[in-house]
Structures are given as C-alpha cells and as structure tokens.
C-alpha positions as CSV (number, residue, x, y, z in Angstrom):
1,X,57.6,30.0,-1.6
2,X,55.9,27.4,0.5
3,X,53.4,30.4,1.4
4,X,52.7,31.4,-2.0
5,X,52.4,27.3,-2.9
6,X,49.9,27.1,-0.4
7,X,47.9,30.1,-1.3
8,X,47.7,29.0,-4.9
9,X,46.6,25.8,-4.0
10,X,43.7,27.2,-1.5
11,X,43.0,29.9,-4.6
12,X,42.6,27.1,-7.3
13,X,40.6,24.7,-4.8
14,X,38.0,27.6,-4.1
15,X,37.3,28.6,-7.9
16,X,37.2,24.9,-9.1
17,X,34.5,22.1,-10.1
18,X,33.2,21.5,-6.6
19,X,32.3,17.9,-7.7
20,X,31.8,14.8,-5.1
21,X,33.1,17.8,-2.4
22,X,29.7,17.6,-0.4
23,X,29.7,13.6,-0.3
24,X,33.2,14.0,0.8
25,X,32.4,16.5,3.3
26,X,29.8,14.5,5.1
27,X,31.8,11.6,5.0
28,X,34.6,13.2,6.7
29,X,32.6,14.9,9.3
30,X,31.0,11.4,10.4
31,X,33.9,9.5,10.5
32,X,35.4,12.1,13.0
33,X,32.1,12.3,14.8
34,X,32.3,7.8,15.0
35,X,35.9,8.5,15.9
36,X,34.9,10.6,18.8
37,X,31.8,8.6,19.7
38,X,34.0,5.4,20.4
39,X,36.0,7.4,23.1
40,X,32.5,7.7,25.1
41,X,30.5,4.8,24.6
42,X,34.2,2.2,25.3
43,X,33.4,0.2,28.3
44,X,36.9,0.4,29.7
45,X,40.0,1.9,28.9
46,X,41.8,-1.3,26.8
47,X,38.7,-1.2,24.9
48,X,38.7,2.1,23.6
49,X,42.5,1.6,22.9
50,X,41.3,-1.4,20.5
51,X,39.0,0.6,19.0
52,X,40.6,3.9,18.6
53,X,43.7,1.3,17.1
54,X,41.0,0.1,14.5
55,X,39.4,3.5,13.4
56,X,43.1,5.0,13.0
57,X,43.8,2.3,10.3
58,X,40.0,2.9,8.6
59,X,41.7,6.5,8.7
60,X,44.9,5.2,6.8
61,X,43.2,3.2,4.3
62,X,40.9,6.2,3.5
63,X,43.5,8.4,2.8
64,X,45.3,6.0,0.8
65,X,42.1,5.3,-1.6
66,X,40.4,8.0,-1.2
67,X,43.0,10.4,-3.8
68,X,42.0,7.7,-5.9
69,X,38.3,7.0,-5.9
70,X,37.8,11.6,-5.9
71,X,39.7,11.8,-8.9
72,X,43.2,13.2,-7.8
73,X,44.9,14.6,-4.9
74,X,45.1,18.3,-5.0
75,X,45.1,20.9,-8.6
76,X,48.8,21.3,-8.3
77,X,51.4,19.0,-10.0
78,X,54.3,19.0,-10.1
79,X,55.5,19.7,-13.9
80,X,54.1,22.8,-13.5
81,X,57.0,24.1,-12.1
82,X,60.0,22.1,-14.1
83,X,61.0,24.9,-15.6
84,X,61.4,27.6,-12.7
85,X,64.5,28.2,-11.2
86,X,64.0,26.5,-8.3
87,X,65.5,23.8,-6.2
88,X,63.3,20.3,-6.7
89,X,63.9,19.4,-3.1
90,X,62.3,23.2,-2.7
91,X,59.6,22.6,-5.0
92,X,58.9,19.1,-3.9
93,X,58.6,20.2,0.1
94,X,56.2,23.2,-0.8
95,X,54.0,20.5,-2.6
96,X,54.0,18.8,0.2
97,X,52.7,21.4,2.5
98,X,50.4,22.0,0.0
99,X,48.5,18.7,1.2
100,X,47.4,20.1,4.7
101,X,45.3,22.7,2.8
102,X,41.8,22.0,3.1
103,X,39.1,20.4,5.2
104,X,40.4,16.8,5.2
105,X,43.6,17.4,7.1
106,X,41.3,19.4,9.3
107,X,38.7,17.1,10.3
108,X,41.4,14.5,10.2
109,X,43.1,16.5,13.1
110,X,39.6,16.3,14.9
111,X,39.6,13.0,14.5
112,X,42.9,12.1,15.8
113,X,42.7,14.7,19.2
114,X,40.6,11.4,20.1
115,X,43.7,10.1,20.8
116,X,44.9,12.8,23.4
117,X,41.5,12.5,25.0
118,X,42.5,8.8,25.4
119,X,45.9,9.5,27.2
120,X,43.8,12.1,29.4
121,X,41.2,9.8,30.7
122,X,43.7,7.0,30.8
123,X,46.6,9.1,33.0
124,X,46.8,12.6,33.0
125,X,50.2,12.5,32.8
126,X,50.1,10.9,29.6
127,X,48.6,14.0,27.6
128,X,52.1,14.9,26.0
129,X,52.5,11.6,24.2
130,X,48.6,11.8,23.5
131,X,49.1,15.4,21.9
132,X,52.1,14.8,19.8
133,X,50.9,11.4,18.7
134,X,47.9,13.5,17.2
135,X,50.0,15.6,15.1
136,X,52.1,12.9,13.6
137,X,49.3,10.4,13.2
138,X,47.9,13.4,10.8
139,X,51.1,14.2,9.5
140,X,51.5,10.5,8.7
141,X,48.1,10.1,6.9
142,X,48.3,12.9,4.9
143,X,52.0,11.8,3.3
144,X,51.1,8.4,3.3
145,X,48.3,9.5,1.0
146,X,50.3,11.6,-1.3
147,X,52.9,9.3,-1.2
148,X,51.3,5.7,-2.3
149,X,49.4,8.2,-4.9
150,X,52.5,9.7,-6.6
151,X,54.1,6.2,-6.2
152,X,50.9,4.8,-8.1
153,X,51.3,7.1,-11.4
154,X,55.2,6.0,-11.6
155,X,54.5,2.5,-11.3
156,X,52.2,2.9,-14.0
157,X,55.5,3.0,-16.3
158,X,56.3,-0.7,-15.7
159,X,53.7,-4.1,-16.2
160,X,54.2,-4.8,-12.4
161,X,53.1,-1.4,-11.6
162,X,50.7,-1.5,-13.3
163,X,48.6,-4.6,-12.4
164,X,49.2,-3.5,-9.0
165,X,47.3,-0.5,-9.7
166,X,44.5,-2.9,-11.5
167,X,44.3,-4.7,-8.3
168,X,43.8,-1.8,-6.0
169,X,40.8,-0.2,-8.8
170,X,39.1,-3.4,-8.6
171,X,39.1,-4.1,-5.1
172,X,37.4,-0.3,-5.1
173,X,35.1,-0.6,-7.6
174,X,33.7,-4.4,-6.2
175,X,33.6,-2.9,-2.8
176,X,31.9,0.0,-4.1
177,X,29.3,-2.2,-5.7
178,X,29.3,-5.1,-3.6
179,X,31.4,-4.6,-0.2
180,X,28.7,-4.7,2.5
181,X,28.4,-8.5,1.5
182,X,32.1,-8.8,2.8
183,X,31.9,-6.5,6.0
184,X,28.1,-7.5,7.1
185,X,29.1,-10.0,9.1
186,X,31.8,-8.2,11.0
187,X,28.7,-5.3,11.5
188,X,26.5,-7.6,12.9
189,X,28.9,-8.3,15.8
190,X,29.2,-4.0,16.4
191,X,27.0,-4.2,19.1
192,X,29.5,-6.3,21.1
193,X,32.6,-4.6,20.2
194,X,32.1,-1.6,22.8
195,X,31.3,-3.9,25.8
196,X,33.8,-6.9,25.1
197,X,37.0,-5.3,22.3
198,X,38.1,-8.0,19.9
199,X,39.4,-11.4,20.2
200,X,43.4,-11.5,21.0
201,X,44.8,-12.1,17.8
202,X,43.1,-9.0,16.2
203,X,44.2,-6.9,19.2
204,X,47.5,-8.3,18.3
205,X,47.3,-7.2,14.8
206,X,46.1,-4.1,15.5
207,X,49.1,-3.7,17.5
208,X,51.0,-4.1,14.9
209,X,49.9,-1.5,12.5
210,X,51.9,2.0,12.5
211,X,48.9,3.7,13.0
212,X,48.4,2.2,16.2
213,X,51.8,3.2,17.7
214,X,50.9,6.4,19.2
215,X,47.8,4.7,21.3
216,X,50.0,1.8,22.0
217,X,52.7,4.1,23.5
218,X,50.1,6.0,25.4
219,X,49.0,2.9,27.0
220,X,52.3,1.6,27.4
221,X,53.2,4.5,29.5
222,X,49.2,4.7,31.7
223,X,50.8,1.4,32.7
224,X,54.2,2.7,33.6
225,X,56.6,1.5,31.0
226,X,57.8,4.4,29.9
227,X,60.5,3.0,28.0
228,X,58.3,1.5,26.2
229,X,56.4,4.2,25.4
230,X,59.2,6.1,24.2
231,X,60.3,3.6,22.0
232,X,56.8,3.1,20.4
233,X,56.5,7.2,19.9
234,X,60.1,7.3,18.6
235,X,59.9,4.6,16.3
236,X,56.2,6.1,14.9
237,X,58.3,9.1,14.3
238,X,61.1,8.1,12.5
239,X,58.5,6.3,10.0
240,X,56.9,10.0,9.6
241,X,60.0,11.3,8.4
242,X,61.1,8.9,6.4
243,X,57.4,8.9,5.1
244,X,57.7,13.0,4.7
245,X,61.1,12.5,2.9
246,X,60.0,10.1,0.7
247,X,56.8,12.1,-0.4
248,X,58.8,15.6,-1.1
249,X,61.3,13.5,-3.1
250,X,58.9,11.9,-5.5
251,X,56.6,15.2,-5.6
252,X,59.9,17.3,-6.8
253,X,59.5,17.9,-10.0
254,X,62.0,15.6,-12.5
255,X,63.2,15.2,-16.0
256,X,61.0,13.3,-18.2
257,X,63.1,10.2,-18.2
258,X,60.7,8.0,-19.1
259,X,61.2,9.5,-22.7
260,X,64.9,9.0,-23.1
261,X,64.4,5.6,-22.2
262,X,61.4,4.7,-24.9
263,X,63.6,6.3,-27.2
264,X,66.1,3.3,-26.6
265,X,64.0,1.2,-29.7
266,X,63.9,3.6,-32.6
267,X,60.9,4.4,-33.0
268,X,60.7,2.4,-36.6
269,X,61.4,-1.1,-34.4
270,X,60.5,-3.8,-36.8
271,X,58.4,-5.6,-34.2
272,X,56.0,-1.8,-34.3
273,X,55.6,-2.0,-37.6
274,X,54.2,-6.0,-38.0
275,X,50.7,-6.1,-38.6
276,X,48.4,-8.4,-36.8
277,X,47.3,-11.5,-38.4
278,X,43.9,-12.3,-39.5
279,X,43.0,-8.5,-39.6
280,X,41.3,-7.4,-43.0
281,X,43.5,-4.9,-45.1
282,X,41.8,-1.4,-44.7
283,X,40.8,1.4,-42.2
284,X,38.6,-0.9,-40.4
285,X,41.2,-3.6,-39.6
286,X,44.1,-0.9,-39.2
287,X,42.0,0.8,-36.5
288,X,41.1,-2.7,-35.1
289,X,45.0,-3.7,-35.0
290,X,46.0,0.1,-33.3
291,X,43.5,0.2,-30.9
292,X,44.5,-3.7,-29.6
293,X,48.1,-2.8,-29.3
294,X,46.8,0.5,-27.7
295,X,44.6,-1.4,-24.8
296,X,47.6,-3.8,-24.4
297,X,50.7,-1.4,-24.7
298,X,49.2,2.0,-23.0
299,X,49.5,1.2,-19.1
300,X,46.2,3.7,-19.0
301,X,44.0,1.6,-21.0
302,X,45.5,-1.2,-19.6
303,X,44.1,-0.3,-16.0
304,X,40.9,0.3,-17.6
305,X,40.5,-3.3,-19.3
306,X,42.0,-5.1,-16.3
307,X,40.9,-3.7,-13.4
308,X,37.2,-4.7,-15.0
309,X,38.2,-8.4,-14.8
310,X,39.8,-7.6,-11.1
311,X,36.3,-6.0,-9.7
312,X,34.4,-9.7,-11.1
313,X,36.9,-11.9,-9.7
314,X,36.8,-10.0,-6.1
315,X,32.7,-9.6,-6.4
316,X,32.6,-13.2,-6.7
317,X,35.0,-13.3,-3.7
318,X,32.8,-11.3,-2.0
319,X,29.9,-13.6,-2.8
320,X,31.6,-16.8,-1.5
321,X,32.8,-15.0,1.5
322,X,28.8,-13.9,2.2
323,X,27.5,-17.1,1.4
324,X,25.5,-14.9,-1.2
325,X,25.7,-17.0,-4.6
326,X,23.3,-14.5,-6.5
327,X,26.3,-12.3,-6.3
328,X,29.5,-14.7,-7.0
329,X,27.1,-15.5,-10.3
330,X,26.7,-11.3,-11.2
331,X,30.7,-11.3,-11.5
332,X,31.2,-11.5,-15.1
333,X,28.4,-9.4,-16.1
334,X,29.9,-6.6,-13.0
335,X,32.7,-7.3,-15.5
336,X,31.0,-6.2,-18.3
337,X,29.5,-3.3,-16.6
338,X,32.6,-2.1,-15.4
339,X,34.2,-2.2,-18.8
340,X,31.4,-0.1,-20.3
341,X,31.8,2.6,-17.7
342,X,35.5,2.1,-18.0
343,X,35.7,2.6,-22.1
344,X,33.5,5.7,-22.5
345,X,35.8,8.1,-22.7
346,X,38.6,6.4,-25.3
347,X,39.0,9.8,-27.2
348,X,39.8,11.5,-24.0
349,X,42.5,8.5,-23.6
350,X,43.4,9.4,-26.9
351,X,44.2,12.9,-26.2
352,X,44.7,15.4,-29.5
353,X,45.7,12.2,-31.4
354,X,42.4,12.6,-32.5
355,X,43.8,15.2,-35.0
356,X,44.7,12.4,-37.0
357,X,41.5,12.0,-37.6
358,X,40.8,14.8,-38.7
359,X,42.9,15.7,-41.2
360,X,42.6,12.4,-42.9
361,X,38.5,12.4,-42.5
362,X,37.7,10.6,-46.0
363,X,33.8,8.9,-46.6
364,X,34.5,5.7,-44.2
365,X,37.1,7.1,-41.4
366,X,34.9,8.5,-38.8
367,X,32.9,4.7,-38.9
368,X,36.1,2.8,-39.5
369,X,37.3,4.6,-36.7
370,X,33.8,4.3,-34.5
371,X,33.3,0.4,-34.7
372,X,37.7,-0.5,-35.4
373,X,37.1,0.3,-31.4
374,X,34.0,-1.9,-30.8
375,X,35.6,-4.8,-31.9
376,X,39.0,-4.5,-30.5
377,X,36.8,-4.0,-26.9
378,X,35.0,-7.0,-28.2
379,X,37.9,-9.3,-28.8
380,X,39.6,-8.1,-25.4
381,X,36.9,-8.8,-23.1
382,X,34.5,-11.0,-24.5
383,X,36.4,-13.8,-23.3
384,X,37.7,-13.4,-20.0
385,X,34.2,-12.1,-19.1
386,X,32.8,-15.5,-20.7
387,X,35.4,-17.6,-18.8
388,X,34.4,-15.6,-15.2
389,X,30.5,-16.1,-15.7
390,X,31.6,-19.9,-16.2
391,X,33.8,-20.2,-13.4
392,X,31.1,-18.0,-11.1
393,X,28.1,-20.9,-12.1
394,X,30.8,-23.8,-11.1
395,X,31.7,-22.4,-7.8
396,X,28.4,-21.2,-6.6
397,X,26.8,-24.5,-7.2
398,X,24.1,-23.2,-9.0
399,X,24.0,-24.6,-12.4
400,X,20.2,-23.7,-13.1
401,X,21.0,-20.1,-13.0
402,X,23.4,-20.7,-16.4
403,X,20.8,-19.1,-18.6
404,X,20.2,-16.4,-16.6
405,X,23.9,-15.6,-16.6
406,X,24.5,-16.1,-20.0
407,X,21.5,-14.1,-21.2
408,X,23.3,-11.1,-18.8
409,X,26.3,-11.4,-20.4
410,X,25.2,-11.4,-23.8
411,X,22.9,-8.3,-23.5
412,X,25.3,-6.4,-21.0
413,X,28.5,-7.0,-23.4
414,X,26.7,-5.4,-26.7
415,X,24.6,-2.6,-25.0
416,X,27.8,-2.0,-22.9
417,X,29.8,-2.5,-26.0
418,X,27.7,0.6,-28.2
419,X,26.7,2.7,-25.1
420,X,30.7,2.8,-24.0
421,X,31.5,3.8,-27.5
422,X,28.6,6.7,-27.8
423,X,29.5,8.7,-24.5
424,X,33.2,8.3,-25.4
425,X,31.9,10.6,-28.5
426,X,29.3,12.5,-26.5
427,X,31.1,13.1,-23.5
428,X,34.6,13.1,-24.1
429,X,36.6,14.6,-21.3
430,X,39.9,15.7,-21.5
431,X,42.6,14.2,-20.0
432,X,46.4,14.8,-19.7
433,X,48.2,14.0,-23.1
434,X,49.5,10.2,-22.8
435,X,53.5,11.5,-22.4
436,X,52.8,13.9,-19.8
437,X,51.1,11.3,-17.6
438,X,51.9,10.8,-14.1
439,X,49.0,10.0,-11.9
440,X,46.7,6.8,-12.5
441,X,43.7,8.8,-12.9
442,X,44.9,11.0,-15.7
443,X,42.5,10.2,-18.6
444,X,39.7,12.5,-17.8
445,X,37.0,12.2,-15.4
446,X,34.0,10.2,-16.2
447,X,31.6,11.1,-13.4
448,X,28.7,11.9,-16.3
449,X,29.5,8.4,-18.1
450,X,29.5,6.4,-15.5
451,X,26.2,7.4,-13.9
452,X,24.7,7.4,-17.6
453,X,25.7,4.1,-17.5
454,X,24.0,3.0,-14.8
455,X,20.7,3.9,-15.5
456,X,20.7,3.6,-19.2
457,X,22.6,0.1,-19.1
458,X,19.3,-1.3,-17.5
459,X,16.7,0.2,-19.5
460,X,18.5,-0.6,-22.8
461,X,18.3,-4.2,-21.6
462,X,14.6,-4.0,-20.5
463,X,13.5,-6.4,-23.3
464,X,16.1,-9.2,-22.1
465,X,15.3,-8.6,-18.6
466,X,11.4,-8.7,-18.8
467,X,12.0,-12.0,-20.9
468,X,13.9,-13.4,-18.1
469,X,11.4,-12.9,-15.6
470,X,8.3,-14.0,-17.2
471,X,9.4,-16.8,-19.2
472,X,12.5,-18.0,-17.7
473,X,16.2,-18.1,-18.7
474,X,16.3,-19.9,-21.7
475,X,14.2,-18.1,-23.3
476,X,16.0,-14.7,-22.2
477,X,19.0,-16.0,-23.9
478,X,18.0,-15.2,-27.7
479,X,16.4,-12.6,-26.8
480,X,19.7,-11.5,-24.9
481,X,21.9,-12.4,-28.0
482,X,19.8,-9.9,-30.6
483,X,19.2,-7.4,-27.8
484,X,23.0,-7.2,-27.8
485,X,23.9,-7.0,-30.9
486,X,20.8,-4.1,-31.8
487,X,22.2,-2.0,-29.4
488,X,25.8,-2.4,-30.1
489,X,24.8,-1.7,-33.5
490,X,22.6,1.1,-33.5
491,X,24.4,3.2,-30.8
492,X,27.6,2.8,-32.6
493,X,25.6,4.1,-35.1
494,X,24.9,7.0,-33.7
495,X,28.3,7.6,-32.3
496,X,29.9,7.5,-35.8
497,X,27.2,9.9,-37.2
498,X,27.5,12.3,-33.5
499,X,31.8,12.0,-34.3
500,X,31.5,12.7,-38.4
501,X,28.9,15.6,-37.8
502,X,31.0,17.6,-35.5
503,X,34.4,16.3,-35.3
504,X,36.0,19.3,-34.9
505,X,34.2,20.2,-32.0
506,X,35.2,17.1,-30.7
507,X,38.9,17.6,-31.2
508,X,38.4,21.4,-30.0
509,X,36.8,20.0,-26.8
510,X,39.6,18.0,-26.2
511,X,42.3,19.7,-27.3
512,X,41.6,23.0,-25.6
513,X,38.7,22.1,-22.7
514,X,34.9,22.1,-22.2
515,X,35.5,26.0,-21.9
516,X,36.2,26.2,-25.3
517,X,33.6,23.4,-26.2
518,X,30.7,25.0,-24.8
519,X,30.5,27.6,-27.3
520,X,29.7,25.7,-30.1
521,X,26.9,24.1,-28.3
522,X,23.3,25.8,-28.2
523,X,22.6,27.1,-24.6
524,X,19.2,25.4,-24.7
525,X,17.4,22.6,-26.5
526,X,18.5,20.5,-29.2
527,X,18.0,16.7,-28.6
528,X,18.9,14.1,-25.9
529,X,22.8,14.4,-26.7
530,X,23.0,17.5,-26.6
531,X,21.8,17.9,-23.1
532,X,24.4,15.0,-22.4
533,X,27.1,16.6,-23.8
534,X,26.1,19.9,-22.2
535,X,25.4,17.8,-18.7
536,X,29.3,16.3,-19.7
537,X,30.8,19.8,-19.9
538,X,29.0,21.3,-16.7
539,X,30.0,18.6,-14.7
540,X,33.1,16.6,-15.7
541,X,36.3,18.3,-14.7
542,X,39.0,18.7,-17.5
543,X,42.4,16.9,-15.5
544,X,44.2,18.6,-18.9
545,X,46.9,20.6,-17.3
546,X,46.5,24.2,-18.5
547,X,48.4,25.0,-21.2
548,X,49.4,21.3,-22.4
C-alpha cells in the first residue's frame, strides 16, 4: 500500500499546476550548493562544525515554513481515504512516506551528506556517525515539516491555535516584505564567519538545537569521547522516532470530531440568533452583521484579518531593529496591504455557500451582498491599522512624517478596501468547503490576487502619491481621503455588476473548479477582467479536494 501511496503521489505531482516549482527548485539547489560550499571555504575544523550547525537549522526552519508559504505540503490528504478499509495507523505511515517523494527530500539529502564529509575530514573513523547522522537529519526535517503542518490545520479549531498560526503568517509575510532589514547586519559580518566561527554563546546555542546533534556527536567522537558521541546520536534518534510517530499519527485519517462537538450548542443557540446592534434592518446590514461574526468566528478568516496586523507590528520591529524608521512608519499601511491581498478571495472562503445567493438573487442582493463585505472589512481593520500607523510615528521619532502616513493609510485602506472585494469576484479560487478544513492554507490559492495587488495597489493610488511628492504631505492627505473613497466605490461597483452579471458562473467556478469555469469564458478577448479571470483559472490552483 505504501508503494501504491507513493506512486499516486509522484503520479498527481507530475500532472499538476507546476506553480512557484522553479523558484523552489533554485532555491533548493543553492542552499545545498552554500551547504556544501561552507565545508570547503571553513578555516578549521570547529569552524565548519559551527557553521554546518547553523545551516542545518536554516534547513529546519525552511521545511517548517516552507509547506506553508508554497501553499501545502503534498496533493494527498488524508480524508481521502476515511472510508477505505484500512488500518489509520496503515494509512497514516504510507502518508508519511509519501513525503520523501520529490526533489526537496532529495536535495535535502545532498545537503546533509555535508555532514559525513565533515566526520571524514575531521577523523576517518568517524564516517559511520557522519553517514547515519545524514539520513536521520533528513528523516527529521521532512517529519518535522509535515508534522508542525498537520499540527497547524488542528490548532486552527481552537483561539490559541489559531493566533499562533497568525503569528507564524505574519512573521512570513513581514520578512517576506521587509526581512533583509532584520538579517543585514548579521550579513555584513559573513565575511568573518569562515575565518573566525561565532562568538561562544551562539556556538553554545547552536549546540543546543536538535539539528545540531549529529555534527556535535561527530565532533564529540574526532576528539575521542565516544560516549559522548553515542549519547548525542542516540538521543537525536530517539527524537526522530518520536517525531516519525507523531507525524503518522496525526496524518491517519480520523473521524470528524470536530462536528460532534459543535453540535454540543444546538444549532438555534439564542446567543446565534441576536442581532448586532446599531446595524440597519435589511440585506445590507444582515450581510454586514454575517460577514463580522464570520471574520471573527471562522478561525480561516480569522488568520486572514490577524495575521495582517501581525506582519505591521513585526515590520515595525524590523525597522527599530535596522535603525530604518522609513520602515517602522510603513507598518500600518503594510497592514493595509496585507489585508487587501488577504480579502480577495472571500467567496472562495465562502465555499458553495454562495448558493445562497443565488437562489435568493432579488434587485439589491448581489450589491447588498458586494459592499455588506466592504464595510464589515472596514469596521474590522480600520482601526487597528489607524492605532499601528500612530504607534509607528511615536516610536520612530518622526512626527513630520504624520501626513505622509496618514495620507497612505487613507488611500491604501479604500483602494485596498474595493480592489480586495473585485478579485474576490473576478478571481475567485476554490477552496476546501469550511467543515472539511484541516490545513491552514485551505481557502484557495491567491497567487493571481496577490501579485494583482501589488502592482495595481500603486497605480490606483498614483494621484495621492504624486500629491505627496510635489506638494508635501498635508496636502496628500485630502487628496488621499477622496482617492480612497473613489476607488472603494467604484471598484465595488464593478464587483457587484461583474457578481450580478454572471453569478452562476461564479458559483459553478467554485463549486465544481476552474475546469468547469473555463468554459463559460471566451478563449480570447473580451475586456480587462476577463483576461484576469482567465489569468486566475490558468494559474491559481483549485485546493478543492476532488469530489467535495
């Protein structure tokens, strides 16, 4: 069965979306080339050990985050095979094997021989611990990676979980945008590392890592404490199997439980039912008052709306830690940014609830619908991104540069606001339907959104920006405020016009994939959304499972 796992795995990797695979394939053959490279250029034994100790945690923490950032961790999941009568230990160990298929594992393997080249050069005599320190180094990695990513999606049933998972997103997303301010100064000091190592304490440090108990017990035993070096090698495996163990238990496929316990508050619970003050009475407010209960109750939105406000807290970390206040001051309207990109694809969180819509379509739904969701994103992150740009003007110590931060977040929350709202209806991607969950990245990949966003977030504020640089930020600001609010409103116009022209499409593309979608789309032609939503279904890969 494991075979025939593996095969099908190797099978569906082959025919799928190829995606981010050559960015990941260069990135993968470099780091193993580095890895190597820092074997021949070390100055002495000990310091290649340090350094060797320090690339095999880079290794770790990219195979922890990496799952995460390339959208999932293999085509496989494990409700595929709840209903097959099979064993869910059995299952949950051919899943597991599952992960060494493909070129990561592989160039990973590379990577790691490093380590028996060190024990070579070192002693000769140390190869053995050099070689099987290699294998479960890889074997480590590659569970540890499946494991912290399973663990992820079931933590995303409880708050704690959760906002753990908003913590980890953020820290990516700010270090994709803004990390080389954090790490500069530790790459200025490179040059040294090969000739001198690192201080003590972060030898010591590195010591202490798991990932640095194989090169620890290689030189351990180069300096004849064998003991030792058995006891480091033995304790690095007993962490691999537990590791191993832990992985094939939560891959085995399991009852959903999570239902039977939600059904524990009927689902007419008086507290469900209360509407939200202050809301008008109609489809406008109800969609207002459903889609803030949604954002605050659905652990998926959730991650969306506060891993934002996590990437412009670290950004501005980032920027004190660089001495760089042009960035800590960019961290609420980062904020912003990263709520745009994270909101455009709400009716692919929404799943086929967007039948709903559909059958009840009357003359005002579709725009009740469109801008009930503009304002609930408004209220939600208006102020915490208000309160950040404040906080990021106080603690930089630049107090001229208010206007200039203000006018950014005024312009980036309402083009943000309607742009988020328009590829949500022009790009929608699929997802996994909200009960059938499990993985933190399950709402539909966004790759087309988010790089839409990026360019088009800039040019829609062109007037604001051109305001700012020739007349000065106070100025900007007015300009900013109806620069906002024109977009907001006219590209939420367009959504709801996009949304009540082909709604069913819509809900076809979502309901039954971009396969389906692509037919009722003209091959050629037809105006800028339509390429986009073309571009969307090319590109963006449906994380539906088949047949859900």
């Amino acid at each position: 069965m494991v075979g025939i796992l593996i095969r099908l795995e190797s099978t569906l990797g082959r025919h799928g979306a190829s995606g981010a695979r050559g960015g990941t394939l260069a990135l993968l053959v470099g780091g193993a080339a580095l890895t190597w490279y820092v074997t021949v250029v070390a100055s002495s034994a000990e310091v290649r050990s340090q350094l060797l100790m320090l690339l095999g945690a880079v290794w770790a923490g990219a195979w922890i985050l990496g799952p995460t950032i390339t959208n999932g961790v293999g085509v496989l999941r494990p409700q595929y095979f709840t209903l097959l009568p099979l064993e869910r230990s059995q299952v949950g160990t051919g899943l597991w094997a599952t992960a060494f298929v493909g070129v990561g594992p592989a160039l990973t393997l590379v990577a790691m021989a490093s380590t028996a080249r060190h024990a070579w050069l070192s002693e000769p005599a140390t190869l053995s611990l050099g070689l099987l320190g290699m294998l479960l180094s890889v074997v480590f990695m590659v569970s540890l990676s499946r494991l912290v990513f399973r663990a992820l999606g079931a933590a995303m049933h409880t708050r704690v979980g959760m906002e753990i998972a908003s913590v980890q997103w953020g820290l990516i997303v700010a270090g994709l945008f803004f990390g080389w301010a954090a790490i500069g100064p530790a790459l200025s000091a490179a040059g040294d590392l090969a000739e001198r190592g690192f201080p003590a304490p972060v030898v010591t440090g590195l010591a202490a890592l798991p990932t640095s108990w194989p090169i620890a017990a290689v030189d351990a035993a180069a300096s004849g404490a064998w003991g030792a070096a058995f006891g480091l090698l033995g304790a690095f495996t007993l962490l691999t199997a537990a590791t191993v163990l832990a992985t094939v238990r939560l891959l085995a496929p399991r009852v959903n439980a999570r239902g039977r316990g939600r059904r524990s508050r009927p689902l007419g619970h008086r507290r469900s039912a209360r509407r939200l003050p202050l809301l008008p009475d109609g489809p406008l407010g109800a969609v207002v008052g459903k889609e803030l209960r949604s954002w605050w109750r659905d652990p998926w939105r959730a991650l969306e709306l506060r891993s934002a406000l996590y990437a412009g807290l670290f950004i501005g970390l980032f920027g004190l830690m660089a001495d760089r206040p042009w960035i800590t001051l960019s961290a609420g309207v980062f904020t912003a940014l990263v709520m745009a990109m994270g909101g455009s694809n709400m009716y692919g969180h929404d799943g086929s609830a967007l039948w709903l819509t559909v059958v009840g379509q009357g003359r005002d739904t579709v725009r009740a619908d469109v801008r009930g969701r503009q304002i609930a994103i408004a209220l939600l992150i208006v102020p915490g991104t208000l309160l950040l740009g404040l906080v990021s003007v106080l603690v930089s110590g630049e107090p001229g540069a208010s206007p200039y931060v203000l006018a950014g977040l005024l312009v980036i929350l309402g083009v943000g606001n309607g742009l988020s709202v328009l590829l949500s209806v022009v790009a929608a991607t699929p997802g996994v339907e909200p009960h059938l969950r499990v993985d933190a990245n399950d709402t539909g990949d966004t790759r087309v959104q988010v790089w839409t966003s990026l360019i088009a977030i800039p040019l829609l504020s062109s007037p604001t920006i051109v305001v700012a640089l020739l007349a000065g930020g106070w100025w900007a600001v007015p300009v900013a405020l109806v620069n906002g609010s024109v977009g907001a409103w006219l590209l939420g116009r367009l959504a709801h016009r996009r949304l009540a022209a082909r709604l069913p499409e819509t809900f076809a593309r979502i309901r039954y994939g971009g396969r389906v979608a692509e037919r009722s789309l003209p091959r050629s032609g037809g105006g800028p959304l339509d390429l986009l939503e073309r571009t969307a279904l090319s590109t963006n890969e449906d994380t539906r499972p088949t047949g859900s």
